[in-house]
py3Dmol code that shows the C-alpha trace and the ligand (Angstrom):
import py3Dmol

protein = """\
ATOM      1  CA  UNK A   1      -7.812  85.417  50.087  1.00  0.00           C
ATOM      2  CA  UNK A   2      -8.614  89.067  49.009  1.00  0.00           C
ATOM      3  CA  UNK A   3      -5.519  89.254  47.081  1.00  0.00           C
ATOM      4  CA  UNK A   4      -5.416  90.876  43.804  1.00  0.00           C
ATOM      5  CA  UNK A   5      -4.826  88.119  40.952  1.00  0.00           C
ATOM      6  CA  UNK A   6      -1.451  88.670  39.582  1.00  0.00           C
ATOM      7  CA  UNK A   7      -1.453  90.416  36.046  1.00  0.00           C
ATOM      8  CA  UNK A   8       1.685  89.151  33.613  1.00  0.00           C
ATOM      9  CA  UNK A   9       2.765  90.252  30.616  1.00  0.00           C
ATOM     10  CA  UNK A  10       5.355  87.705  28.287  1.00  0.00           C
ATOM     11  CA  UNK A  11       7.456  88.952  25.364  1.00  0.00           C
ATOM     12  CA  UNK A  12      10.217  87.862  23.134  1.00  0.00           C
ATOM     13  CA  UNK A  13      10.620  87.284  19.322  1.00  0.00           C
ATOM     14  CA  UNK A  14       8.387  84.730  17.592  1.00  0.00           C
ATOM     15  CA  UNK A  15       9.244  81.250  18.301  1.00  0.00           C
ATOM     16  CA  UNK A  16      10.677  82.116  21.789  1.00  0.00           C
ATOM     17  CA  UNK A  17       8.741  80.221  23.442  1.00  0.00           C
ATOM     18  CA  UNK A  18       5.794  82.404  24.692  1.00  0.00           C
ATOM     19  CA  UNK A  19       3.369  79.593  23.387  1.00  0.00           C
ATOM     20  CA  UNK A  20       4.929  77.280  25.421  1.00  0.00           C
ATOM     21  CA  UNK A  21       5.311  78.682  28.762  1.00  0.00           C
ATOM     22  CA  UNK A  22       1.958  80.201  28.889  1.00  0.00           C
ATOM     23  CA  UNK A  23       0.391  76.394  29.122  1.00  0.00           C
ATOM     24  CA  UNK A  24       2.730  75.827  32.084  1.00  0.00           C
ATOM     25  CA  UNK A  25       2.442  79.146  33.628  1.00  0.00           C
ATOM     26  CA  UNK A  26      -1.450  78.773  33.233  1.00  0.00           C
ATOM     27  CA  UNK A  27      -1.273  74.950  34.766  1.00  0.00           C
ATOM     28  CA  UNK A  28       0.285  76.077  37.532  1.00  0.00           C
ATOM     29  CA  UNK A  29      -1.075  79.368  38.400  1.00  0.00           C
ATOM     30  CA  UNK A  30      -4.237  79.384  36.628  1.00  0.00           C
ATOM     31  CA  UNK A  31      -4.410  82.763  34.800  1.00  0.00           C
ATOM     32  CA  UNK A  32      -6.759  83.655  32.059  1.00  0.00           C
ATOM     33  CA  UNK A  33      -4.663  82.976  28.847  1.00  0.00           C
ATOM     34  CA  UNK A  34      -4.813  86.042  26.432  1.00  0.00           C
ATOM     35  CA  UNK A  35      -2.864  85.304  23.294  1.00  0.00           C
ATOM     36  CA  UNK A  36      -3.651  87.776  20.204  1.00  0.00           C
ATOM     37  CA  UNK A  37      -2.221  85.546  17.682  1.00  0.00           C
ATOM     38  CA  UNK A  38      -4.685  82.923  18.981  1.00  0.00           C
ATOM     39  CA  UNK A  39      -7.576  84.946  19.118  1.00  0.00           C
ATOM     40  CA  UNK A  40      -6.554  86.056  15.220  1.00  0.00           C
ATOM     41  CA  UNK A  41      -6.438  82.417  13.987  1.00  0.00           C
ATOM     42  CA  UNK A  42      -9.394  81.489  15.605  1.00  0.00           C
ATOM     43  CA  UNK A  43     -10.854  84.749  13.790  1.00  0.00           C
ATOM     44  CA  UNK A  44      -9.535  83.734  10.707  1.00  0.00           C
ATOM     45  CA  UNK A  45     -10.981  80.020  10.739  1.00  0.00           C
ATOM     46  CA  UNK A  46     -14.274  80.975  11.957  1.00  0.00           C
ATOM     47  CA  UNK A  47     -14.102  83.341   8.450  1.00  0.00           C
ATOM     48  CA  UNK A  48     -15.531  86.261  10.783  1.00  0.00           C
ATOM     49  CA  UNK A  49     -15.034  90.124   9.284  1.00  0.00           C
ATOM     50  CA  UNK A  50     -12.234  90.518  11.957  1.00  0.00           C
ATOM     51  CA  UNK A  51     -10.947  87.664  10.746  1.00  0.00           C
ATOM     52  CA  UNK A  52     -10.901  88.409   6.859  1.00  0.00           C
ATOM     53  CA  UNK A  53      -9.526  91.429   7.636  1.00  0.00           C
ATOM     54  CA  UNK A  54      -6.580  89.987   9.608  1.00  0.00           C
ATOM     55  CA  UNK A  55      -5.334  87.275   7.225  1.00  0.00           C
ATOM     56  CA  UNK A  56      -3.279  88.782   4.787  1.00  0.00           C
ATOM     57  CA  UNK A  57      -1.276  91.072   7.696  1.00  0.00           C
ATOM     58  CA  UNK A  58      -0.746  87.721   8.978  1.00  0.00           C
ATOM     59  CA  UNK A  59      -0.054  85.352   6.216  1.00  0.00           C
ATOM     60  CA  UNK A  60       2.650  88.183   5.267  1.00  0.00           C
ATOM     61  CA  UNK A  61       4.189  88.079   8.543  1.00  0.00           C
ATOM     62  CA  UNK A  62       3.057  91.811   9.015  1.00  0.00           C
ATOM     63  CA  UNK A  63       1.484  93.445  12.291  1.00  0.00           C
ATOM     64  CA  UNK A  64      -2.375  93.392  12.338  1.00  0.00           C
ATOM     65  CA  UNK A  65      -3.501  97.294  12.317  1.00  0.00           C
ATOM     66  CA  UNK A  66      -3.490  98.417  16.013  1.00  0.00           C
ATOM     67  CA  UNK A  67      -7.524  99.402  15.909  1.00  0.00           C
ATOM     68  CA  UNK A  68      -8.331  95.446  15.051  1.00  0.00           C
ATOM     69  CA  UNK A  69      -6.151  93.949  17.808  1.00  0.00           C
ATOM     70  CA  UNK A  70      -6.896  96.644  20.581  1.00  0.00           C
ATOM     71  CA  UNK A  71     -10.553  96.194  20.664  1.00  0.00           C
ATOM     72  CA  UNK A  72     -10.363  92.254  20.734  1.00  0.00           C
ATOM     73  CA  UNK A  73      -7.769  92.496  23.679  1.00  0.00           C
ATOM     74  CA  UNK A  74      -9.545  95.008  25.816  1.00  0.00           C
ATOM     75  CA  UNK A  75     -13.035  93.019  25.219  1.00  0.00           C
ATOM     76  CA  UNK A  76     -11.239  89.871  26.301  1.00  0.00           C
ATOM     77  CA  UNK A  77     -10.112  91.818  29.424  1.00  0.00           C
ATOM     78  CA  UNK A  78     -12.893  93.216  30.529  1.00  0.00           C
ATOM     79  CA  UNK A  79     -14.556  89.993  31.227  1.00  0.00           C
ATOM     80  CA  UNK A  80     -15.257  88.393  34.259  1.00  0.00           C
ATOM     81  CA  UNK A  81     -13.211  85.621  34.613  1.00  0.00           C
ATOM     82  CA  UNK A  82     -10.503  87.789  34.337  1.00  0.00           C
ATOM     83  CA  UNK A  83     -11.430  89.626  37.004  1.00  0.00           C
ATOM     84  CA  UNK A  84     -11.645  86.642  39.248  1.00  0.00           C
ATOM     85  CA  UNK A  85      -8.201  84.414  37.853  1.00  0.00           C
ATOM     86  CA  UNK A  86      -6.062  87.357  36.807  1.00  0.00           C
ATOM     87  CA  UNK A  87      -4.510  87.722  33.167  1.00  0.00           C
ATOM     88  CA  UNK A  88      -1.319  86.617  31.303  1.00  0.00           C
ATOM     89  CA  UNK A  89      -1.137  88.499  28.113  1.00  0.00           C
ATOM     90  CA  UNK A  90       0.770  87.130  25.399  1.00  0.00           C
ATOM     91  CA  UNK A  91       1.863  89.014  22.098  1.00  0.00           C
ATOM     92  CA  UNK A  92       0.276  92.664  23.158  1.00  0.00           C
ATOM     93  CA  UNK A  93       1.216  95.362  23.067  1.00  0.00           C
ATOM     94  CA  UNK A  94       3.298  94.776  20.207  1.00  0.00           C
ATOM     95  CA  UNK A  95       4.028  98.243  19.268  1.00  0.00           C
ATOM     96  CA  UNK A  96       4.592 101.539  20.789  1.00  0.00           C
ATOM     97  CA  UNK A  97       0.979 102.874  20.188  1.00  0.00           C
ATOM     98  CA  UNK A  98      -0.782  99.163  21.648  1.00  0.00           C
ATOM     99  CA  UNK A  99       1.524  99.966  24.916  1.00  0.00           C
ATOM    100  CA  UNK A 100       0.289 103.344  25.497  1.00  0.00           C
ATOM    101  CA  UNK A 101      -3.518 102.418  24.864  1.00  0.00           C
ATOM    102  CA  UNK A 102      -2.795 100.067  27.743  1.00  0.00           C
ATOM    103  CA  UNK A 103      -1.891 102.869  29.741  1.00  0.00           C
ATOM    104  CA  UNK A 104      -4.404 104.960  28.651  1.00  0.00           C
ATOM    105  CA  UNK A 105      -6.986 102.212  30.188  1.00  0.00           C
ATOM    106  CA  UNK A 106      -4.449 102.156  33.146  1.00  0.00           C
ATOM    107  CA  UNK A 107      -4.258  98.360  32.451  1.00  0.00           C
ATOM    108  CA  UNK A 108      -0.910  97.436  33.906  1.00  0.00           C
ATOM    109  CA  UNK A 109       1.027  94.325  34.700  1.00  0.00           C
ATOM    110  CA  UNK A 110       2.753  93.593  37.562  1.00  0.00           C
ATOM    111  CA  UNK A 111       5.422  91.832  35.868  1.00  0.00           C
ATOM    112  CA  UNK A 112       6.877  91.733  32.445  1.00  0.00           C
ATOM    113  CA  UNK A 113       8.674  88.903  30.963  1.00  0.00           C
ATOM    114  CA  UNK A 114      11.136  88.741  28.149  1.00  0.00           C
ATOM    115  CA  UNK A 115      12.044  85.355  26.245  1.00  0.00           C
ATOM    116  CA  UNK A 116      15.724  86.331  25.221  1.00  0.00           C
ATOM    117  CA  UNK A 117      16.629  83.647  22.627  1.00  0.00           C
ATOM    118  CA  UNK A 118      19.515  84.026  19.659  1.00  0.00           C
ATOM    119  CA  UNK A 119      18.341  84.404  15.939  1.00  0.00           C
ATOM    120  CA  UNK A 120      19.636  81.569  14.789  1.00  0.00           C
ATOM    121  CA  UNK A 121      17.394  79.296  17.286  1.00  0.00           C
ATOM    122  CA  UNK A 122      14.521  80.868  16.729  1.00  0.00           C
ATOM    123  CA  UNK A 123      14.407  80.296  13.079  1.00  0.00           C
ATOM    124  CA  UNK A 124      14.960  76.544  13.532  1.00  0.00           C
ATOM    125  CA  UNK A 125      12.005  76.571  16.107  1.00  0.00           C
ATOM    126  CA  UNK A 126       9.555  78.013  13.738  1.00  0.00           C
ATOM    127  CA  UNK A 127      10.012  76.389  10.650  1.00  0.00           C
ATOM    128  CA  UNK A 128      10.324  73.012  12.903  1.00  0.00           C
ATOM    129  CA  UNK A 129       6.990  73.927  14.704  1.00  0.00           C
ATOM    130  CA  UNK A 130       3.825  72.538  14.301  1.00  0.00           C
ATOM    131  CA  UNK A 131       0.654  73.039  15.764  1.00  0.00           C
ATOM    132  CA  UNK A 132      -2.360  70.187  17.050  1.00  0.00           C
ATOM    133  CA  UNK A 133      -5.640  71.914  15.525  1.00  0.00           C
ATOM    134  CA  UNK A 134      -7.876  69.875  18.027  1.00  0.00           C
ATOM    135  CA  UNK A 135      -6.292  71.083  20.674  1.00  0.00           C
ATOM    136  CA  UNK A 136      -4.027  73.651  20.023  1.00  0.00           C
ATOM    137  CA  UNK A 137      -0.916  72.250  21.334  1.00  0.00           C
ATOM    138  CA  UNK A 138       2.283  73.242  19.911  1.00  0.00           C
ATOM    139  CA  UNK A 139       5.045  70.880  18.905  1.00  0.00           C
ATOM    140  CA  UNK A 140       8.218  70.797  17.005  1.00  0.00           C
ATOM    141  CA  UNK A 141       9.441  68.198  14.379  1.00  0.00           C
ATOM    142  CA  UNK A 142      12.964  67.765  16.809  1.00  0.00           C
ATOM    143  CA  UNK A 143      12.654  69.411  19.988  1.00  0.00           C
ATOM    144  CA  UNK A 144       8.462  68.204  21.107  1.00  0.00           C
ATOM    145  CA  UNK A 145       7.496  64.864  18.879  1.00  0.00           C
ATOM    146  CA  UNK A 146       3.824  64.303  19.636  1.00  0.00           C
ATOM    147  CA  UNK A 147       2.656  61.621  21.831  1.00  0.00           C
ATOM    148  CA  UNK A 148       0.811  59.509  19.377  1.00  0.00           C
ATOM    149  CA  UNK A 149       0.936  58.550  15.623  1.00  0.00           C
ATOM    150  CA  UNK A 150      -3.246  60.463  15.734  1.00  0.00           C
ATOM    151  CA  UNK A 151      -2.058  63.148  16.738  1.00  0.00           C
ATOM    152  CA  UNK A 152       1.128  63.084  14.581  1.00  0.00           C
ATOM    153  CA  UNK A 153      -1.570  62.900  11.703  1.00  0.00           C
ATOM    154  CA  UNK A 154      -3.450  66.067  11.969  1.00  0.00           C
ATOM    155  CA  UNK A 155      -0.948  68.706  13.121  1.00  0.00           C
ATOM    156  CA  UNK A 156      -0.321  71.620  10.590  1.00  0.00           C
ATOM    157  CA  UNK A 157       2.102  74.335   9.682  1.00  0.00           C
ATOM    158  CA  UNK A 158       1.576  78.154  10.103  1.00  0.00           C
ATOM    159  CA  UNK A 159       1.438  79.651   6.964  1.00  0.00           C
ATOM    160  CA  UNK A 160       3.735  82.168   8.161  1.00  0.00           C
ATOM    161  CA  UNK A 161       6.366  79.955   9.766  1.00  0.00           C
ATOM    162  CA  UNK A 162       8.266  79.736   6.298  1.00  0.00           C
ATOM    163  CA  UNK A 163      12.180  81.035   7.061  1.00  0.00           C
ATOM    164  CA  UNK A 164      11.596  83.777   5.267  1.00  0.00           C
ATOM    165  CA  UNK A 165       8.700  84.905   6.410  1.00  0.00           C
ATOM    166  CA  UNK A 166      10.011  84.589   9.620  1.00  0.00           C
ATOM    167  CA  UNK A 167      12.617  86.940   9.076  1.00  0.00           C
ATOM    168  CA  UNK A 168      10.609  89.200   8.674  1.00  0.00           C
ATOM    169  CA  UNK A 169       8.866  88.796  11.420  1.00  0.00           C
ATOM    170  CA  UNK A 170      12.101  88.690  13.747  1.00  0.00           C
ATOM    171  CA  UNK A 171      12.746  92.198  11.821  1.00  0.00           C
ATOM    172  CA  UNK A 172       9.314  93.968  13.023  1.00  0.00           C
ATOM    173  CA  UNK A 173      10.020  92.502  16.203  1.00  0.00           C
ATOM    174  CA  UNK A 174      12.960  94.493  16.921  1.00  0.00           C
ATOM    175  CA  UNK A 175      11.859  97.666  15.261  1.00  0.00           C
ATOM    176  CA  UNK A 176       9.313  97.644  18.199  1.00  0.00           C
ATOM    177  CA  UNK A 177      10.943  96.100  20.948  1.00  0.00           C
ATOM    178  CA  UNK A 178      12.652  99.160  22.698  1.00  0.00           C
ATOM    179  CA  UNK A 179      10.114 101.473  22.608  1.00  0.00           C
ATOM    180  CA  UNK A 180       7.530  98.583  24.468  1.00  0.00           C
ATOM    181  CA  UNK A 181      10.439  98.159  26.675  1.00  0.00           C
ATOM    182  CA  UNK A 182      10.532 102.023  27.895  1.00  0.00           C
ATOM    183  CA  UNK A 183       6.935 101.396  28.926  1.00  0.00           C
ATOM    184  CA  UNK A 184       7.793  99.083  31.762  1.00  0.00           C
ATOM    185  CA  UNK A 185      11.436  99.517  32.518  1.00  0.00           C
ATOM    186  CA  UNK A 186      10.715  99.454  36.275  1.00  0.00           C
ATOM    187  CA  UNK A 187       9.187  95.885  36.136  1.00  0.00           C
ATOM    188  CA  UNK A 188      10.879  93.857  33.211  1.00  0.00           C
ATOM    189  CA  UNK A 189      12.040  90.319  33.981  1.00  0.00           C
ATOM    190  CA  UNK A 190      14.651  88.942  31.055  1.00  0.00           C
ATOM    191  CA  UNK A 191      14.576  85.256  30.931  1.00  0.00           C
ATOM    192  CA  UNK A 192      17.201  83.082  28.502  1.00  0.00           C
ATOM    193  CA  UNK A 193      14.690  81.591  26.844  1.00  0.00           C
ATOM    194  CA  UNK A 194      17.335  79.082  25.271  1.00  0.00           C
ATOM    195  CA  UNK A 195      17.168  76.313  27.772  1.00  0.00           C
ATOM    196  CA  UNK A 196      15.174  73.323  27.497  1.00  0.00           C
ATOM    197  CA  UNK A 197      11.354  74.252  28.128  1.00  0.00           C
ATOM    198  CA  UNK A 198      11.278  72.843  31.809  1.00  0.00           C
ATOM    199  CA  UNK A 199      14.549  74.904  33.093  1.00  0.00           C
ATOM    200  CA  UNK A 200      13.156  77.981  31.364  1.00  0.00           C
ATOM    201  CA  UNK A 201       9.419  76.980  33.367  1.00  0.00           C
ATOM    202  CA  UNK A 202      11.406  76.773  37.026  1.00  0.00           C
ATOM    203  CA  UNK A 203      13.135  80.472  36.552  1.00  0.00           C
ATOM    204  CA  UNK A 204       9.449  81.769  35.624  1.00  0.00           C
ATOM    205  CA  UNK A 205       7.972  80.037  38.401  1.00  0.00           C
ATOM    206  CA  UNK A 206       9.969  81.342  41.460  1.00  0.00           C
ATOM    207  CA  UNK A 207       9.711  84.732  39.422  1.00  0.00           C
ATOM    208  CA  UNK A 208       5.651  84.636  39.397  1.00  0.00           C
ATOM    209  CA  UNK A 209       5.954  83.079  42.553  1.00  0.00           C
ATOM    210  CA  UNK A 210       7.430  85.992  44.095  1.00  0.00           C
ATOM    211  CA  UNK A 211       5.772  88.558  42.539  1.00  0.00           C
ATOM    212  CA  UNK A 212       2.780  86.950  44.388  1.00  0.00           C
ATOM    213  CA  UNK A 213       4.064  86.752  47.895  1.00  0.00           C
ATOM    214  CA  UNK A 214       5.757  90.778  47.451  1.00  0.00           C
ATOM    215  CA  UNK A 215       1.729  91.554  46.242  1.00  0.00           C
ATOM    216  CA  UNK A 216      -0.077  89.869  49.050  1.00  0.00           C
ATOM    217  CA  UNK A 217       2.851  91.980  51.653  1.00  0.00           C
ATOM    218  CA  UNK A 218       1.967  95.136  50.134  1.00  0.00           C
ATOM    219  CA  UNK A 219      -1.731  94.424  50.348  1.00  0.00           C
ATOM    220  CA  UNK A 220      -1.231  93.534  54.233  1.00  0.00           C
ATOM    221  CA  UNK A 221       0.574  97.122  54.803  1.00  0.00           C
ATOM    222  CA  UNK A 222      -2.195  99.062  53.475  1.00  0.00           C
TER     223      UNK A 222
END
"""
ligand_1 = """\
57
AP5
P 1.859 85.235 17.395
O 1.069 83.998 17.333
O 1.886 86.018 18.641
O 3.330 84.899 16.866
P 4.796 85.243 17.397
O 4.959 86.371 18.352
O 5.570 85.315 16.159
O 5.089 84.091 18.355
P 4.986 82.609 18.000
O 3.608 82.123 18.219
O 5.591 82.413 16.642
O 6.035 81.937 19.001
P 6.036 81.651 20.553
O 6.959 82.617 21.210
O 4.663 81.501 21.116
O 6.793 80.229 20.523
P 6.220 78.745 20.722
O 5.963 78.498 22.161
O 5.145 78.445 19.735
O 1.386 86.248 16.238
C 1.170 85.804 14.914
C 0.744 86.950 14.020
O -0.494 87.516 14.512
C 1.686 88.162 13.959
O 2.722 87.975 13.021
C 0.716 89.286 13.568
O 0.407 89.220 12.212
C -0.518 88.935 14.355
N -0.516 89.582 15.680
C -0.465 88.952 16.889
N -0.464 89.844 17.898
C -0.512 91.072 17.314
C -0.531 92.407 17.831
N -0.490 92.649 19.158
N -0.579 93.425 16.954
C -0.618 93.204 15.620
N -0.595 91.971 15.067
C -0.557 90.908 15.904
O 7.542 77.919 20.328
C 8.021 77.903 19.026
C 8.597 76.510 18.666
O 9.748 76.235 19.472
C 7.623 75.358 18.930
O 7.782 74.374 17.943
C 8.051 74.828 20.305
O 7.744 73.466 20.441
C 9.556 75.099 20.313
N 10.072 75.454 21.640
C 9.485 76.262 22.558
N 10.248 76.371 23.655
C 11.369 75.635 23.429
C 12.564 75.366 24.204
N 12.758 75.904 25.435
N 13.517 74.561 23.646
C 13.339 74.034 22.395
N 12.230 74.257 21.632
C 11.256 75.053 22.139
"""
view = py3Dmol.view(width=600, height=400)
view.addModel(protein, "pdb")
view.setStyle({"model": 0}, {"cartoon": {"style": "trace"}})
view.addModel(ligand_1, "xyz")
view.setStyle({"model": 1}, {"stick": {}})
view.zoomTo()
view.show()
C-alpha cells in the first residue's frame, strides 16, 4: 500500500514500561525504534564526545541538555528507514522546549501514548530491573527472570536505577509532564500501565491498530 507509516509517540515516568512495550509494539508492527536513553548509553559506552558529555546528566538522574539530545533524535529521523517503516519515539520530547522543536520541524505523531503507573510501582520496577548488555533486553529480578543461567550471568544495573536516584527522576518527570501534554492534547492515548506486560500490549495493539485503519480511510477520501 501507499499508506503513510504510522508515527507513535510513548510516555510515562521511568520504569513504566516504555522499554518494554516498544519490543512488542516493534514485533508486531515493525516501526523504527527511537529510544534517546538508548542512543545515550550506547554514546556513553562507545566513550564518543556526545557521550562524555552525557554521562554525568545521566548518572545523576538529570535531563541531558536539550541541544545534545535534539540533534541525535532529528539525525535518527531523518533517515531512510524511517521513512519507509515509520517511527516510535520513546523518551522525546522530554521537556517543553524538545516538544516545540518537534513542531518547529513539523514532526508530528499520530498518536501519543501515556504509561500511567503509581509511584510506588515504579520504584520497585527500577531498582528490580536489569538489563542483558548483549542484547539489550530488559528484565526484572521478580516480575521478568531471564531465560537461562548465561544470560542470568551478564545482566547489569543502571547506574541510575538506585531508589534515590530514581526519585529524582520521577520528580523531573512531572515537572515536565503537563506542559508536553498541552502539545498533543488532541491525540493523547492514557494507558494503565500497571497490568501485567501482555494485558498492557493488547490495549496498545487495538489502539495502534486503529489508528492505522482511521489513517488508511482518510488517505482513501483525499
Ligand atoms: P530513559 O532510558 O528514557 O529512562 P526513563 O524514562 O527513566 O525510562 P526507563 O528506561 O527507566 O523505563 P521504561 O519506561 O523504559 O521501563 P522498562 O520497560 O525498562 O532515560 C535515561 C536517562 O537518559 C534520563 O534520565 C536522561 O538523563 C537521559 N535522557 C533520555 N532521554 C532524554 C531527553 N529526551 N532529554 C534529556 N535527557 C534524556 O521497565 C522497567 C522495569 O519494570 C523492568 O525491569 C521491566 O522488566 C519491568 N516491567 C515493565 N513492564 C512491566 C509490567 N507491565 N509489569 C511488571 N513489571 C514490568
Amino acid at each position: 500500500s501507499t499508506t503513510e507509516p504510522l508515527k507513535v509517540m510513548i510516555s510515562g515516568a521511568p520504569a513504566s514500561g516504555k522499554g518494554t512495550q516498544c519490543e512488542l509494539i516493534v514485533n508486531k508492527f515493525g516501526l523504527v525504534h527511537i529510544s534517546t536513553g538508548d542512543l545515550l548509553r550506547a554514546q556513553v559506552a562507545a566513550g564518543t564526545d556526545i557521550g562524555n558529555k552525557a554521562k554525568e546528566f545521566m548518572n545523576a538522574g538529570c535531563l541531558v541538555p536539550d541541544e545534545i539530545v535534539t540533534a541525535m533524535v532529528t539525525s535518527r529521523l531523518s533517515r531512510e528507514d524511517v521513512k519507509q517503516k515509520g517511527w516510535l519515539l520513546d523518551g522525546y520530547p522530554r521537556s517543553f522546549s524538545q516538544a516545540e522543536s518537534l513542531e518547529k520541524l513539523k514532526i508530528r505523531p499520530d498518536v501519543y501514548i501515556v504509561l500511567d503507573v503509581p509511584d510506588e510501582i515504579l520504584i520497585d520496577r527500577c531498582v528490580g530491573r536489569r538489563l542483558d548488555p548483549e542484547t539489550g533486553k530488559i528484565y526484572h529480578i521478580k516480575n521478568f527472570l531471564p531465560e537461562n543461567e548465561d544470560i542470568k550471568a551478564r545482566l547489569i544495573t543502571r547506574p541510575d536505577d538506585t531508589e534515590e536516584k530514581v526519585k529524582s527522576r520521577l520528580e523531573i518527570y512531572k515537572q515536565n509532564a503537563e506542559a508536553i501534554l498541552s502539545t498533543y492534547s488532541n491525540i493523547i492515548k492514557k494507558i494503565d500501565g500497571s497490568r501485567p506486560k501482555e494485558v498492557v500490549f493488547e490495549e496498545i495493539d487495538s489502539l495502534l491498530s486503529q489508528v492505522q485503519k482511521n489513517k488508511v480511510k482518510s488517505e482513501k477520501l483525499v
